[in-house]
C-alpha positions as CSV (number, residue, x, y, z in Angstrom):
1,X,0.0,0.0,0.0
2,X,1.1,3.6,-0.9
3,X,3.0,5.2,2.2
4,X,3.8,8.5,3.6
5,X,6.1,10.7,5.9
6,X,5.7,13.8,8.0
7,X,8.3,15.9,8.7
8,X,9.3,18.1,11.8
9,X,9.1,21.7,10.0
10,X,11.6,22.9,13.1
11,X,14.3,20.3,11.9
12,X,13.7,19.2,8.7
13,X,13.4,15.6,10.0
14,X,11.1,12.8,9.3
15,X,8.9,12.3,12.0
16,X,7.0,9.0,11.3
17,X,5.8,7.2,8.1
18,X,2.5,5.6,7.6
19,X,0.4,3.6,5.3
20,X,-3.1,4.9,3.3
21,X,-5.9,2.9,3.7
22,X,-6.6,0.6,1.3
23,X,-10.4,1.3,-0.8
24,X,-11.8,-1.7,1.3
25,X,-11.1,-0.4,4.8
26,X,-12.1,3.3,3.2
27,X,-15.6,1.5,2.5
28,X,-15.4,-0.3,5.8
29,X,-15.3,2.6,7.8
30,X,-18.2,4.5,5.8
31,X,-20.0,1.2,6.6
32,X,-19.4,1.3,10.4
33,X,-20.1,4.7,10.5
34,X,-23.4,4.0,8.4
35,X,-24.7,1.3,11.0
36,X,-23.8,3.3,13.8
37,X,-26.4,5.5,13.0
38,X,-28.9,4.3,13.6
39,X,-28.0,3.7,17.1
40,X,-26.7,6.9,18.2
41,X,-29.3,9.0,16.1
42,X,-31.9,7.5,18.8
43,X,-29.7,7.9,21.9
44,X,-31.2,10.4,24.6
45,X,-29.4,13.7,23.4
46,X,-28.5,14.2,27.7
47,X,-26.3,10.7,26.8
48,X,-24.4,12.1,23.8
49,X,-24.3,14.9,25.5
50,X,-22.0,12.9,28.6
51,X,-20.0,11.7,25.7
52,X,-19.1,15.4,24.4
53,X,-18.2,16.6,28.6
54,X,-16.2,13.6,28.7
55,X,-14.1,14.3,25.2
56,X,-13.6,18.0,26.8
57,X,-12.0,16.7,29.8
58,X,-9.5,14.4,27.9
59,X,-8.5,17.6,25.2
60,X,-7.5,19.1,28.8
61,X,-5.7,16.2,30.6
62,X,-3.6,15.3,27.7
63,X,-2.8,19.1,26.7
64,X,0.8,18.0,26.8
65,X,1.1,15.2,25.0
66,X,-1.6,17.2,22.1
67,X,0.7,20.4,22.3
68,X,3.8,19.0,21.7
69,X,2.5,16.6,18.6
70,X,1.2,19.5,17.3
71,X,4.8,21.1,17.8
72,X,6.3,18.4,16.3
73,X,4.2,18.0,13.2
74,X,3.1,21.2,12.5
75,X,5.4,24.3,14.5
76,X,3.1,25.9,16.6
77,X,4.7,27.6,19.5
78,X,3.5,25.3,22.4
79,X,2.5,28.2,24.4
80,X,-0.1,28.8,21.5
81,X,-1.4,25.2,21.3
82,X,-2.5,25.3,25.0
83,X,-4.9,27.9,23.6
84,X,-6.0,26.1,21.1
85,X,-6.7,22.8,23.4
86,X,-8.5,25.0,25.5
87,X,-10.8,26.3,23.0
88,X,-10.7,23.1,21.3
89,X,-12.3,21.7,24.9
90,X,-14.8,24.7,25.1
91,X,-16.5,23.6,22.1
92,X,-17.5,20.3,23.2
93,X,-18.3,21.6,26.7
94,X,-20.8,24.3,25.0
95,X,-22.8,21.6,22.7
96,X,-23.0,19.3,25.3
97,X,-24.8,22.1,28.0
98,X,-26.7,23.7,25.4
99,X,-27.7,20.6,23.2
100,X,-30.8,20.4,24.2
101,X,-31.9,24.1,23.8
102,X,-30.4,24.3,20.4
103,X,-32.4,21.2,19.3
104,X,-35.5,21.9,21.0
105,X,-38.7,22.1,19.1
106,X,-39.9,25.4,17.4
107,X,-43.5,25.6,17.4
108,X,-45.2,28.1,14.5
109,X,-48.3,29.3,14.7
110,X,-50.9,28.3,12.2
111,X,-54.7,28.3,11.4
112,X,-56.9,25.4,12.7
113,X,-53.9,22.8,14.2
114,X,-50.0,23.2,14.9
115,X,-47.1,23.2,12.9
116,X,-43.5,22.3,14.7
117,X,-39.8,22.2,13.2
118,X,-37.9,19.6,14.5
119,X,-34.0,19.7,14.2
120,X,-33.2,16.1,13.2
121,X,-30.4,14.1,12.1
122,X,-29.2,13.2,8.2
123,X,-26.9,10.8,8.6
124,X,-23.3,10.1,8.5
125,X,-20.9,13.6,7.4
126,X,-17.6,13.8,6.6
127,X,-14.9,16.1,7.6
128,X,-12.0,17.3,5.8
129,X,-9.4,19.0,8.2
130,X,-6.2,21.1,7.8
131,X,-3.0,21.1,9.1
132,X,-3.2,25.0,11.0
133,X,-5.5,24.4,13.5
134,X,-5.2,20.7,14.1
135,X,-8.4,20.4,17.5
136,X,-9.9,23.3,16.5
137,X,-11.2,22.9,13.3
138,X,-11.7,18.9,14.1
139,X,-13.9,19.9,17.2
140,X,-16.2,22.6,15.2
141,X,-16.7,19.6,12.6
142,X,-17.6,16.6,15.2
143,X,-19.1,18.6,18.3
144,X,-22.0,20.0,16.7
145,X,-22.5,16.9,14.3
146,X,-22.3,14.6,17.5
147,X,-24.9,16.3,19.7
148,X,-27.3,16.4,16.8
149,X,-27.2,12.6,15.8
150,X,-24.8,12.3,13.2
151,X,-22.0,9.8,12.9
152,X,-18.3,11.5,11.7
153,X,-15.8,9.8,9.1
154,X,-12.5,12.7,9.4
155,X,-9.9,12.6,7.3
156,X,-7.0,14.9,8.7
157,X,-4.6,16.8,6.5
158,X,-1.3,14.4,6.5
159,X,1.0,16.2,8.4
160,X,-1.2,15.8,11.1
161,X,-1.6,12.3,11.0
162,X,-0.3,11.6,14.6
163,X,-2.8,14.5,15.6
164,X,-5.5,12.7,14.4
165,X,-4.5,9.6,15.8
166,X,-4.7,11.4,19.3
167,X,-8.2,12.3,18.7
168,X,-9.7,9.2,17.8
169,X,-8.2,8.0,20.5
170,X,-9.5,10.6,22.8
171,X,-12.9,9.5,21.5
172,X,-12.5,5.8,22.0
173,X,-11.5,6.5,25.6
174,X,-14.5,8.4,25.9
175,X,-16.8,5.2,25.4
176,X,-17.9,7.0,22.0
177,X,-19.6,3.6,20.6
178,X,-18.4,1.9,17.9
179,X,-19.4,2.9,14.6
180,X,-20.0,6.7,15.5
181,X,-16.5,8.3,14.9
182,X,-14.2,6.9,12.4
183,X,-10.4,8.5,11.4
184,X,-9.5,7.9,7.5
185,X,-5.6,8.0,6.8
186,X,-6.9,8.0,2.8
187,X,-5.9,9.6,-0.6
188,X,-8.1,12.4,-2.5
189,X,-8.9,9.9,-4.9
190,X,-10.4,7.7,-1.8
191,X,-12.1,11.1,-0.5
192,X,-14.3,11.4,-3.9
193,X,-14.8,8.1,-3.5
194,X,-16.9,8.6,-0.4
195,X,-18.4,11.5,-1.1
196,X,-20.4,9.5,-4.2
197,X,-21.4,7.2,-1.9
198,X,-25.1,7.2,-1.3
199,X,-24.5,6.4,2.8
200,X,-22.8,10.0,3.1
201,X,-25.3,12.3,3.6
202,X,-22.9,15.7,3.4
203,X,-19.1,17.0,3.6
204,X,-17.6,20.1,5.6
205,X,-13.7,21.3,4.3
206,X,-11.7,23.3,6.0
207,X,-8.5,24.5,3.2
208,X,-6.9,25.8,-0.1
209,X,-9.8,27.4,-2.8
210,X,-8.6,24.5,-5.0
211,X,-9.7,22.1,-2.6
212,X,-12.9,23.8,-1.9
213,X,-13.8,23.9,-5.8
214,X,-13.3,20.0,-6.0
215,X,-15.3,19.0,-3.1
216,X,-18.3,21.3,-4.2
217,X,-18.1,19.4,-7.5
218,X,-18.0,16.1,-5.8
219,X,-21.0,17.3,-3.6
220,X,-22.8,19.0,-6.1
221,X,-22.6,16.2,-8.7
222,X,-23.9,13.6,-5.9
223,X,-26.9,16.0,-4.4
224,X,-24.8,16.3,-1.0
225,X,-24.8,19.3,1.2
226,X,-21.3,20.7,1.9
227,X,-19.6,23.1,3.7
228,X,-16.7,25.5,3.0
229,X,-14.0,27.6,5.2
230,X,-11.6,28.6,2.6
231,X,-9.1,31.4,2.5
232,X,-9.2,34.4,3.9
233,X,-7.4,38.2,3.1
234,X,-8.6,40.0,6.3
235,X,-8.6,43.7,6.1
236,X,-7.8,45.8,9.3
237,X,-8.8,49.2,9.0
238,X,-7.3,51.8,11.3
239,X,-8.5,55.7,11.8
240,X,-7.6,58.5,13.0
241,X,-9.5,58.5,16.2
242,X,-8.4,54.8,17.0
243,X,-6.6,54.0,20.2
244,X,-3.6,53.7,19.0
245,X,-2.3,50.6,21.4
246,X,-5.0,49.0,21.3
247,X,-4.9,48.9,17.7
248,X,-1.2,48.0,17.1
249,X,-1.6,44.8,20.1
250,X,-4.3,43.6,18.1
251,X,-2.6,43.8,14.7
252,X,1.0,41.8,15.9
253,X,-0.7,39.2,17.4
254,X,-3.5,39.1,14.6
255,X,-1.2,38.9,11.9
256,X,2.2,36.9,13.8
257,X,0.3,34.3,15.9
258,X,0.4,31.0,14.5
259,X,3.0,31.9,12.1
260,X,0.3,34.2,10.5
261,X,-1.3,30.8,8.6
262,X,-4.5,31.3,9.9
263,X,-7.6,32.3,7.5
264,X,-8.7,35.4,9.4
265,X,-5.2,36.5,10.3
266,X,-5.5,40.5,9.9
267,X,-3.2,40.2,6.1
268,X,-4.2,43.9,4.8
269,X,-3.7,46.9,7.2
270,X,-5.4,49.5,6.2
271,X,-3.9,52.6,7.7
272,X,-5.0,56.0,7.6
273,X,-2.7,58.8,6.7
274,X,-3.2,60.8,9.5
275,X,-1.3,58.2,11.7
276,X,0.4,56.1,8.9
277,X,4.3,56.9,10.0
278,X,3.4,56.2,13.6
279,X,1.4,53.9,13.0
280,X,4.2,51.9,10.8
281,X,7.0,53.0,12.9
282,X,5.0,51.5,16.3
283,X,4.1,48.4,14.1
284,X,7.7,47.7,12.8
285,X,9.0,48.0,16.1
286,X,6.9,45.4,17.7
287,X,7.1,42.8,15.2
288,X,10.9,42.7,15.5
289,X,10.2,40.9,19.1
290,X,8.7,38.3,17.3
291,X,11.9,36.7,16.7
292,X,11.4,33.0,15.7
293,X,12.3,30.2,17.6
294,X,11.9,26.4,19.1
295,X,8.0,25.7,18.9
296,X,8.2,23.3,21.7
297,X,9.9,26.5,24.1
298,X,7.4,28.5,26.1
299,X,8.9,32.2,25.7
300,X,8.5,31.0,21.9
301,X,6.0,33.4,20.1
302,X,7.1,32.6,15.8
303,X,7.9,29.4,15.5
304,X,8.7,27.7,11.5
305,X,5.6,27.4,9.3
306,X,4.5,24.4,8.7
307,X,6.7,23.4,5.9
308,X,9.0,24.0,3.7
309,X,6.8,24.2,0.5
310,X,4.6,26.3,2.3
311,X,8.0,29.0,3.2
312,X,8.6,29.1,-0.2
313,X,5.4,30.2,-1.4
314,X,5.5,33.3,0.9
315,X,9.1,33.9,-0.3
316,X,7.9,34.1,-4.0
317,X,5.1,36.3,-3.3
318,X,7.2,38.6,-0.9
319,X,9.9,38.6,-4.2
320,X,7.4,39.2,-6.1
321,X,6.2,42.4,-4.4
322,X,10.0,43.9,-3.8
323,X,11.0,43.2,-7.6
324,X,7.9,45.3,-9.2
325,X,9.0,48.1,-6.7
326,X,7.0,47.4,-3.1
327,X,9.0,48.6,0.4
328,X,10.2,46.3,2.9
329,X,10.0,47.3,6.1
330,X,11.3,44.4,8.3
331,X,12.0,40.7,7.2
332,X,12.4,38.9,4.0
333,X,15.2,36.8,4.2
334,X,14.7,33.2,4.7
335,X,16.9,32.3,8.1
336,X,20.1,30.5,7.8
337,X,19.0,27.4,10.3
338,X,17.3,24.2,9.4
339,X,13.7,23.9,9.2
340,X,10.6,26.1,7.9
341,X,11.5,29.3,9.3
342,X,10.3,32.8,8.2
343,X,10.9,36.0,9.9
344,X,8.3,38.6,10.6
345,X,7.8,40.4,7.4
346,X,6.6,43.6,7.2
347,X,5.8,45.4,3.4
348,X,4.6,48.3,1.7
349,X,3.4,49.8,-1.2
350,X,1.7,47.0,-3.0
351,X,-0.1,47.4,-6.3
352,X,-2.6,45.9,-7.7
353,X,-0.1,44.2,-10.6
354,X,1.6,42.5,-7.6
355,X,0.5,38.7,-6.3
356,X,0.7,40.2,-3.2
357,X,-2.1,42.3,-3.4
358,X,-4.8,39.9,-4.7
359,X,-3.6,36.3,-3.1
360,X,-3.7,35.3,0.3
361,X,-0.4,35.4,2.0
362,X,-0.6,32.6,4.5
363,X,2.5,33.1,6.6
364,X,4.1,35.8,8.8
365,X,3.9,39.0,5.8
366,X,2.0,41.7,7.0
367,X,1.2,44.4,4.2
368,X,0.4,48.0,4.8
369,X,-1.5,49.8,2.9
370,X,-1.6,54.0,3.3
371,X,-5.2,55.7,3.1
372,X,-6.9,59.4,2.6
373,X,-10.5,58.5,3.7
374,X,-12.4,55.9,5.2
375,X,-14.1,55.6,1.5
376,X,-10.9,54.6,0.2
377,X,-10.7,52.1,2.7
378,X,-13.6,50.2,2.4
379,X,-12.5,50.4,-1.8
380,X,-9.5,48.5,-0.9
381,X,-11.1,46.4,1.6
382,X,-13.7,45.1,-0.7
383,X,-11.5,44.9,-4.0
384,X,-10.7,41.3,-2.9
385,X,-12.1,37.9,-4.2
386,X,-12.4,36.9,-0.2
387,X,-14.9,37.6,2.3
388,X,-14.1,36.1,6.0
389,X,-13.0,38.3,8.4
390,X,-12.7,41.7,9.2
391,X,-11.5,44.6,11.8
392,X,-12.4,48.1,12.3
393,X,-10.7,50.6,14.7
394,X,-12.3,53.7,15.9
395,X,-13.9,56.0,18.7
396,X,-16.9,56.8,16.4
397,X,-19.9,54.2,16.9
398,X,-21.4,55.8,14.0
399,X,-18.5,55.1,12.0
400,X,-18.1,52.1,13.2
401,X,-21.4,50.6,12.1
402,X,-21.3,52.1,8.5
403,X,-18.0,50.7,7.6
404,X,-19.1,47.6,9.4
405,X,-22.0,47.0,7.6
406,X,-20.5,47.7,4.0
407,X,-17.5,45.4,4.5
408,X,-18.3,42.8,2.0
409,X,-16.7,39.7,4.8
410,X,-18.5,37.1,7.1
411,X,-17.5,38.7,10.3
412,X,-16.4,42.1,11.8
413,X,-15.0,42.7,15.0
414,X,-15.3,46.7,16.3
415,X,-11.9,48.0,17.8
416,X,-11.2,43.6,18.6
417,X,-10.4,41.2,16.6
418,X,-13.0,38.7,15.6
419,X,-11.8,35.5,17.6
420,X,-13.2,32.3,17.5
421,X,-16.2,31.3,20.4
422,X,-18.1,28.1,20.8
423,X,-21.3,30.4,20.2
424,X,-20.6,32.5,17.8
425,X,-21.2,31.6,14.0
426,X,-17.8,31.1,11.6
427,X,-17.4,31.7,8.0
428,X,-17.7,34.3,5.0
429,X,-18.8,34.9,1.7
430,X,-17.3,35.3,-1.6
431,X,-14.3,32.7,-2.1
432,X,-13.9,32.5,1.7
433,X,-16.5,29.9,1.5
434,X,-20.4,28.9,1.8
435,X,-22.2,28.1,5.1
436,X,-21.3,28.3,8.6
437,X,-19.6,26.9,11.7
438,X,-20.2,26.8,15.4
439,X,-23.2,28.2,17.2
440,X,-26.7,27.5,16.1
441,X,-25.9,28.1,12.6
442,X,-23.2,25.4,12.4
443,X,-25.4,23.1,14.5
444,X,-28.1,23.3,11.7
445,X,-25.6,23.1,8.7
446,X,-26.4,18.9,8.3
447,X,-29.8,19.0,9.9
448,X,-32.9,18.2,9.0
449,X,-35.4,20.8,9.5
450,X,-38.8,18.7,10.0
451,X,-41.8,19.8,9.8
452,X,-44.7,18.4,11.5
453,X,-48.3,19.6,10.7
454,X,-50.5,18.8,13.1
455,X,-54.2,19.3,12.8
């Protein structure tokens, strides 16, 4: 059978090599989870509930052993996975307390009888994870789908394989039955595969525009409802009137955390002239403390990316920029050391004729852009094919609202950056994707809305 290796993107090394599944245990699995059903879909949601507190308090006790795998395989500083463990845990927690009340009945009113909606089950889903957020995503796919009846096949990006192999296994020793969560180690070929199937009732992907494209095919061309998080070019619009601080804390961590590949990393500041050269000196300044260093290292805040393939697509798009006559601030030399490493970049003056200016840059590049008005601002904030995330920084509710409600994104935080929350609804519009996660919304994404007439 085919095989593969992951690599440690702070050394270089291989980490561990494994085998894809073959078609037959693919199909096995989809069975399993097929059978298993039927069983959970009619368990008491307060007993899948007990399963979901019981996966939360696992994410927590292993936190070590998850933080440091996700070191190894992946870079993030370990400092930053406890974060994402923690969130990761909160997720479960939230669908298992409020289950019920999410799922309870609606009633409507009608003439001469009743009319209810129930939330109901469709069947077995399947996830499609990346490598950035290796819980996180995972657990805004499963908790949700798990509460409301469904049964999960995942299939992890590969150079989280031992990742994934974690959380099954957290699952398994949370008594999760049989046949109701099953991890795929499987080719894209193998992925289409399933989605064709007539047992799998929907898919969810989290990645690449490319990917997205080919899995709405797939699910388009089989009548199966899919979701999709896809990339991200996150304005971050600054003012004159903005707290100044408060602003620039926001924008380091927003666009440096996690090696800056996250979706709604803040990629485009948008800076007023009025405070542009303090605004860029102040920003310059901080991101040179954002040094890189060992993931696996507490006081670590940049570790590498997550590979080497990934580096080097940042360092053609920063090349790009500086060739057709952008400024570079900070950064843009690729480390002498082994590994995936990238400093903090910091660049200005990009033009439209520059790949810089219309592609997402998913690593630590953050590009300034220098503006008259807050007109011209939401221009540039809108001349983009994505739509996920956005910021806005300014004293002036009144302001604040306009610009918020003619960003063409998904999400807007006001003077904060919009960060993730077991509660609150995930995704965008435009090529950022189609649906939503987390929440009610993401609850209802593979539900059945029933409705009962009752006379």
């Amino acid at each position: 059978m085919p095989t593969f290796t992951t690599t440690n993107p702070r050394t270089g090394d291989a980490i561990e090599e494994f085998t894809l599944m073959s078609d037959a245990e693919a199909e096995a699995a989809l069975a399993r989870v097929a059978d298993g059903y039927r069983a959970w879909s009619r368990r008491p949601i307060e007993e899948r509930a007990a399963y979901l507190t019981r996966v939360a308090e696992l994410h927590r006790e292993r936190r070590d052993e998850l933080a440091r795998t996700m070191a190894a395989e992946m870079g993030k500083p370990v400092a930053q996975a406890a974060g994402e463990i923690e969130l990761s845990a909160s997720i479960f927690d939230y669908y298992a307390k409020e289950g019920a009340s999410l799922l309870a009945d609606e009633e409507l009113e009608v003439p001469g009888g009743r009319a209810i909606v129930r939330t109901s089950p469709t069947g077995p889903v399947l996830g499609i994870m990346p490598w950035n957020f290796p819980l996180y995503q995972v657990a805004r796919f499963v908790a949700p789908n798990l509460i409301l009846g469904n049964t999960i096949l995942l299939k992890h990006a590969r150079a989280c394989t031992r990742t994934s192999i974690l959380i099954e296994s957290i699952l398994r020793d949370a008594d999760v039955p049989d046949g109701v969560y099953e991890n795929l180690i499987i080719s894209g070929g193998q992925t289409g595969a399933l989605i064709a199937d007539p047992r799998l009732h929907g898919v969810s992907l989290t990645g690449s525009e490319e990917a997205g494209r080919t899995v709405a095919a797939q699910a388009g061309q089989h009548l199966k409802k899919c979701v999709l998080e896809l990339g991200g070019s996150d304005p971050f619009i600054v003012l004159p009137d903005a707290d100044l601080e408060e602003a620039l804390t926001f924008a380091e961590n927003g666009r440096f955390g996690n090696a800056g590949q996250s979706c709604t990393s803040s990629k485009r500041m948008i800076i007023h002239a009025d405070i542009w050269d303090e605004f860029l000196d102040s920003f310059v300044a901080r991101a040179k403390a954002w040094t890189v260093g060992d993931p696996l290292d507490e006081a670590t805040k940049l570790g590498p990316m997550a590979s080497v393939s990934g580096r080097q697509e940042i360092v053609e798009q920063v090349d790009d920029a500086l060739s057709k006559g952008a400024t570079l601030h900070l950064g843009g030399a690729v480390p002498d050391r082994p590994g995936a490493y990238y400093p903090a970049t910091v660049i200005s003056g990009v033009t439209p004729d520059m790949r810089a200016y219309a592609e997402e840059l998913f690593g630590p590049v953050a590009v300034l852009y220098r503006v008259e008005s807050v007109e011209e601002a939401l221009k540039l904030a809108n001349d983009s094919r994505f739509g996920l995330s956005s910021a806005v920084f300014t004293q002036d509710a009144d302001v604040a609202a306009d610009v918020a409600d003619r960003l063409e994104v998904g999400m807007v935080g006001l003077n904060m950056l919009v960060r993730s929350q077991a509660n609150l609804p995930f995704g965008g519009v435009k090529a950022s994707g189609i649906g939503r996660e987390l929440g009610s919304l993401g609850l209802n994404e593979f539900a059945n809305k029933k409705l009962l007439r009752i006379a």
